[in-house]
PLY file of the C-alpha trace (Angstrom):
ply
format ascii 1.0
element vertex 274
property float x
property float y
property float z
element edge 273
property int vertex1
property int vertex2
end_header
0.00 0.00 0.00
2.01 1.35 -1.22
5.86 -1.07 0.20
4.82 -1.71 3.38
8.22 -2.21 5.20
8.94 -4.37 8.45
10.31 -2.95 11.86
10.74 -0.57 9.97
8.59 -2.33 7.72
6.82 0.26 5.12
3.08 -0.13 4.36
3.11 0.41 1.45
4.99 -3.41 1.86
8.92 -2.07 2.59
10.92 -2.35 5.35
10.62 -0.04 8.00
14.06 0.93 6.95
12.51 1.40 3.39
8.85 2.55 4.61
7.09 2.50 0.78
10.27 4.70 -0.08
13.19 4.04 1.63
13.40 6.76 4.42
15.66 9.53 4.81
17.24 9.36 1.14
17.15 12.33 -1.29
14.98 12.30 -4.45
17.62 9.72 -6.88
19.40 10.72 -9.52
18.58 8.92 -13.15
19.19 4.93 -12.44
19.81 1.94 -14.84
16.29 1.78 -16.85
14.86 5.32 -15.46
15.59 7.76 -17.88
14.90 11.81 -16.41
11.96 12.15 -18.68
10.02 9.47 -16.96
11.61 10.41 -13.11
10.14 14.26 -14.00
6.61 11.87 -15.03
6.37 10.31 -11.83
7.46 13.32 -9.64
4.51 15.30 -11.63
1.91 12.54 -11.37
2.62 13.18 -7.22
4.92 10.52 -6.71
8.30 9.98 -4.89
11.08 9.85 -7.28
13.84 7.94 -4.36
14.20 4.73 -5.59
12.09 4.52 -8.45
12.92 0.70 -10.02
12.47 -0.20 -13.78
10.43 -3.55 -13.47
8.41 -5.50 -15.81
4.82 -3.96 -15.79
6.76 -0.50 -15.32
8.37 1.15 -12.46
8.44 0.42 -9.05
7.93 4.04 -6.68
7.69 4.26 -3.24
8.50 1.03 -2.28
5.12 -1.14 -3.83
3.30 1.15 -6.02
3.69 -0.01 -10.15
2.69 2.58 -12.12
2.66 1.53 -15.72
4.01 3.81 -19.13
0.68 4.21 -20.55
-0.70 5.53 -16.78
2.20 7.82 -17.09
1.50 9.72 -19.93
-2.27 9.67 -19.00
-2.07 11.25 -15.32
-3.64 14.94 -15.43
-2.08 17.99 -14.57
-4.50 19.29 -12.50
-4.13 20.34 -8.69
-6.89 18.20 -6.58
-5.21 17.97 -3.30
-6.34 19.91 0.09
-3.31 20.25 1.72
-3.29 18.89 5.15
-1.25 16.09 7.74
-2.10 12.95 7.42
-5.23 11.91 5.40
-6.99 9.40 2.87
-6.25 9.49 -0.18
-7.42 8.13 -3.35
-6.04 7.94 -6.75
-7.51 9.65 -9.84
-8.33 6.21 -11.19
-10.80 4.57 -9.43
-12.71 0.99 -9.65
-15.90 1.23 -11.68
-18.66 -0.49 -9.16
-21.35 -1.04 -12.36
-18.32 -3.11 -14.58
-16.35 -4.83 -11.33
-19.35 -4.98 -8.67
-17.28 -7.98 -7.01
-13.36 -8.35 -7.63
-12.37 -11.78 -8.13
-9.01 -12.43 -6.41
-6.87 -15.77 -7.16
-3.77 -16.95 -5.06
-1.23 -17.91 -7.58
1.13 -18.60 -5.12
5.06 -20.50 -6.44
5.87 -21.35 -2.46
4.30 -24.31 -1.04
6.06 -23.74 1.94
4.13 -20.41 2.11
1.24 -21.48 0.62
-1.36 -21.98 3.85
-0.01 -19.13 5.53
-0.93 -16.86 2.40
-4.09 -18.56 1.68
-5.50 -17.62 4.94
-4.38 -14.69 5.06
-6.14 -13.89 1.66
-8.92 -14.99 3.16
-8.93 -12.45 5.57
-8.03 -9.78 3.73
-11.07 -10.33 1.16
-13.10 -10.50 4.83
-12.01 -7.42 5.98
-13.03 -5.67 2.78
-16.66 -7.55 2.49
-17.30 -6.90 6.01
-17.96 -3.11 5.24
-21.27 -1.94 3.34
-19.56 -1.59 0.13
-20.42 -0.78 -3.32
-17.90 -3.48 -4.48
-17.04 -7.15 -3.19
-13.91 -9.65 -3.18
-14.14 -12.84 -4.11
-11.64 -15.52 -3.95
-11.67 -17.79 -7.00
-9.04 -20.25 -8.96
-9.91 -19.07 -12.29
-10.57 -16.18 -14.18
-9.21 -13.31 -11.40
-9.52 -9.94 -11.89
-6.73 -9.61 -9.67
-4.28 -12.33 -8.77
-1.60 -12.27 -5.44
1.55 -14.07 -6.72
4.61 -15.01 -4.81
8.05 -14.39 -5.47
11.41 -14.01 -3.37
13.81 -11.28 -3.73
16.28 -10.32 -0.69
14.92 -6.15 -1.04
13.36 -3.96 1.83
9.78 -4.63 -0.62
7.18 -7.04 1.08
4.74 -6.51 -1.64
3.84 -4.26 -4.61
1.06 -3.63 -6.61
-0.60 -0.78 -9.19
-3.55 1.53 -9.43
-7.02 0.72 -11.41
-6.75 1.37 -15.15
-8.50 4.15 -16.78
-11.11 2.05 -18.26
-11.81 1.47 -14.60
-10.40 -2.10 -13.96
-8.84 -2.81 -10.74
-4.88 -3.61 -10.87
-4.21 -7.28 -11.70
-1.94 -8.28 -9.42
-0.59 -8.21 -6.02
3.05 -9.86 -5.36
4.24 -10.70 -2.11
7.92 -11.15 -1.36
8.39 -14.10 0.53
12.04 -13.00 1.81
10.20 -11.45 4.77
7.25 -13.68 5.71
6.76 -16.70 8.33
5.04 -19.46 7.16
3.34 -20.40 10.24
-0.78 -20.40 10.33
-0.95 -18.69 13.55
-3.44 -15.65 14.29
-0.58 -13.49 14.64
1.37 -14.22 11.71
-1.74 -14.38 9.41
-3.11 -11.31 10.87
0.05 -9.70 9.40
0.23 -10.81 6.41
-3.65 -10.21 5.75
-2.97 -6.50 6.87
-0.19 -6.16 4.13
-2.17 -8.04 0.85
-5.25 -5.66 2.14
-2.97 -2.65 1.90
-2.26 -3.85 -1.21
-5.58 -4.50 -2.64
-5.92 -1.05 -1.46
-4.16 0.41 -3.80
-5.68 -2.32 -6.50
-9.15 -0.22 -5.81
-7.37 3.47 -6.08
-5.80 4.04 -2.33
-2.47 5.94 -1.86
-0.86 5.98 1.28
-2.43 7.30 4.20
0.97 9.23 5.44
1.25 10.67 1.90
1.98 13.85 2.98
4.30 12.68 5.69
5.90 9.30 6.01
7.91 10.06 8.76
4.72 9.56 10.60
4.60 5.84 9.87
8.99 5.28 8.86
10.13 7.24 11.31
12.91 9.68 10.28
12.45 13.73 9.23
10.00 14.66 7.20
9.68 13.67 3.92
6.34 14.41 1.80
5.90 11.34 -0.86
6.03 13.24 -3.98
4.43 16.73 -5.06
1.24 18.07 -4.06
-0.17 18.30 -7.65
-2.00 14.88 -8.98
-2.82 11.23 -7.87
-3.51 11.85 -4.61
-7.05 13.36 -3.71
-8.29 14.09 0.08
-11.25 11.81 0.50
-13.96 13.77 2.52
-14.83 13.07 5.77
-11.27 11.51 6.77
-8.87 13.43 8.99
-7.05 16.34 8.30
-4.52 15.56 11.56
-2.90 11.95 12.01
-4.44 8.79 11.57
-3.04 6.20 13.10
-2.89 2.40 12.44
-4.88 2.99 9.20
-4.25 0.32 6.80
-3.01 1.81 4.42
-0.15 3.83 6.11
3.36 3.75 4.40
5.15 1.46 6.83
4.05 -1.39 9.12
6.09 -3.62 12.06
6.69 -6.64 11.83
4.09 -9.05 12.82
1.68 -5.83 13.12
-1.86 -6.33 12.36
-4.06 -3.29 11.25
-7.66 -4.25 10.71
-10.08 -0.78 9.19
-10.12 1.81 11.83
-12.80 3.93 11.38
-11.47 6.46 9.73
-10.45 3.68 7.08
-13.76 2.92 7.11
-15.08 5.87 6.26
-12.50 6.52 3.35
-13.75 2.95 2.01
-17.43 3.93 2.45
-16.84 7.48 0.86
-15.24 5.83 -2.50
-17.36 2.88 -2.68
0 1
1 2
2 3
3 4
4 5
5 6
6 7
7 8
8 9
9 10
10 11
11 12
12 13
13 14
14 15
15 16
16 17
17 18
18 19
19 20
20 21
21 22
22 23
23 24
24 25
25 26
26 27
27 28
28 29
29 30
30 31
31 32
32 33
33 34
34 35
35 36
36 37
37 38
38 39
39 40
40 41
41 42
42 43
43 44
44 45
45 46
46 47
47 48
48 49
49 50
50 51
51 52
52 53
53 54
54 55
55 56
56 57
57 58
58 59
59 60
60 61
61 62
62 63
63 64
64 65
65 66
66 67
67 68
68 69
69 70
70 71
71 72
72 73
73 74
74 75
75 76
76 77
77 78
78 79
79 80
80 81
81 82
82 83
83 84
84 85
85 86
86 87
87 88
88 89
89 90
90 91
91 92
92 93
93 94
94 95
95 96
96 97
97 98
98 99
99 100
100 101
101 102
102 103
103 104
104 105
105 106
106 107
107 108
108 109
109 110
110 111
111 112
112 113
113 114
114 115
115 116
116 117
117 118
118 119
119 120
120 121
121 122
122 123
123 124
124 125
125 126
126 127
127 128
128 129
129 130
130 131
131 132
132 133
133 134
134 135
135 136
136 137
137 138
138 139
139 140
140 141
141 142
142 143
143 144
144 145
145 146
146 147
147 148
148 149
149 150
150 151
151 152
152 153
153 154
154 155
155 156
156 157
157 158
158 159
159 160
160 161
161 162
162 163
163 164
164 165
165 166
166 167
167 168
168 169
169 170
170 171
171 172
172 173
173 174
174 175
175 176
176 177
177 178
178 179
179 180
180 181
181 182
182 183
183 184
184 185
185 186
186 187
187 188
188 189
189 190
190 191
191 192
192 193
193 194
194 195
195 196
196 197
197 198
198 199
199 200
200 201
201 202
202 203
203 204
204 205
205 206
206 207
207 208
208 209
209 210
210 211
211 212
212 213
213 214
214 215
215 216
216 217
217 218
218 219
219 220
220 221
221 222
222 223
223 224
224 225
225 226
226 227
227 228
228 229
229 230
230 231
231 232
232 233
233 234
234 235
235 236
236 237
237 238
238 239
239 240
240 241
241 242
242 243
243 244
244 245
245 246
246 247
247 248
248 249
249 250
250 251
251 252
252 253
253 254
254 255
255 256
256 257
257 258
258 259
259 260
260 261
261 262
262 263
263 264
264 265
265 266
266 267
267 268
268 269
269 270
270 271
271 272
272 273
């Protein structure tokens, strides 16, 4: 949501140490596969150009949010954020309810060592979400997913990535979890956990940005450090706080072994965009 990181583990699937962004590092200079034209596209679109990561879909920015080429050159340029703390925030893009009424989520999952702890924990994420009076449901399914959590293992600060909904209104297709940093036991703890981090990011599957966007130093820890400029991509959802919210789900970094079930100020963001 979105890496979130672990004792200093980020929400948005980073380490703590790496918070959705790695903490306290400067905006990057161009890196292998990021030319300056798209770096000055992300930092426009309201995004956090430290440690942006040339990937497959696209690039990797703060930590577990893949923003794809063609969302690049399709973000407007138009200022829609209230300027505040900590809030919700959604994305431009947004799920449409009338063509995805239910979200059909698949575990696709390469670790059988990992594979019960992640299957429950999917579980519970999709209950969380179906819990709340929405205008849109999960469903867990083996086939035919509109969004599909896949494993993979890569010794990074990332726990997990995943994009924003298309412009046509699809949600992102997939959520991958890197199990470097995950137990594989079935207990409430560890499940809790790992259920708070595939929520986060389904969050940003449906359109939610980190909740600390303005801030993540309130989540990482460090100085101050706003996640990218105040411009695009990240709109204050009405009714949510204007100070800080704490142990929303969708909040840039998470402990370890931290579980973060919908306050109710995440509960009113979800009820507000859906």
């Amino acid at each position: 949501m979105n890496r979130l990181a672990q004792p200093a583990l980020i929400a948005g699937l980073t380490l703590l140490t790496l918070a959705s962004c790695k903490k306290d590092a400067k905006e990057t200079t161009p890196v292998d596969g990021v030319s300056t034209e798209v770096l000055a596209q992300i930092k426009a679109a309201g995004f956090s150009t430290q440690d942006v990561k040339k990937v497959d879909e696209g690039y990797l920015v703060e930590g577990d949010i893949i923003l794809t080429p063609d969302q690049l050159a399709g973000m407007p340029t138009t200022n829609n954020l209230i300027y505040a703390n900590e809030e919700h925030y959604r994305t431009t893009n947004l799920v449409n309810s009338t063509s995805y009424p239910t979200i059909r989520v698949a575990l696709n999952n390469s670790s059988s060592a990992h594979q019960a702890a992640f299957s429950a924990a999917l579980d519970e994420a999709i209950r969380r979400y179906n819990a709340l009076p929405l205008r849109i449901k999960f469903q867990r399914v083996t086939s035919s997913a509109n969004t599909t959590v896949v494993a993979y293992r890569e010794v990074s600060n990332t726990l997990g990535s995943a994009g924003f909904p298309t412009n046509s209104g699809a949600p992102y297709s997939q959520v991958r979890m890197n199990t470097y940093h995950y137990s594989t036991g079935t207990g409430t703890t560890n499940v809790n956990y790992i259920a708070t981090i595939m929520a986060h990011e389904l969050g940003h599957c449906i359109g939610f940005r980190h909740t600390d966007y303005m801030n993540r130093a309130y989540s990482c820890g460090g100085a101050y450090s706003n996640e990218g400029a105040s411009t695009v991509g990240a709109i204050h959802i009405s009714g949510t706080p204007t100070g800080a919210s704490a142990n929303s789900w969708m909040l840039a970094c998470v402990g370890s072994g931290v579980n973060r079930p919908f306050t109710s100020a995440d509960q009113t963001a979800l009820n507000y965009v859906y």
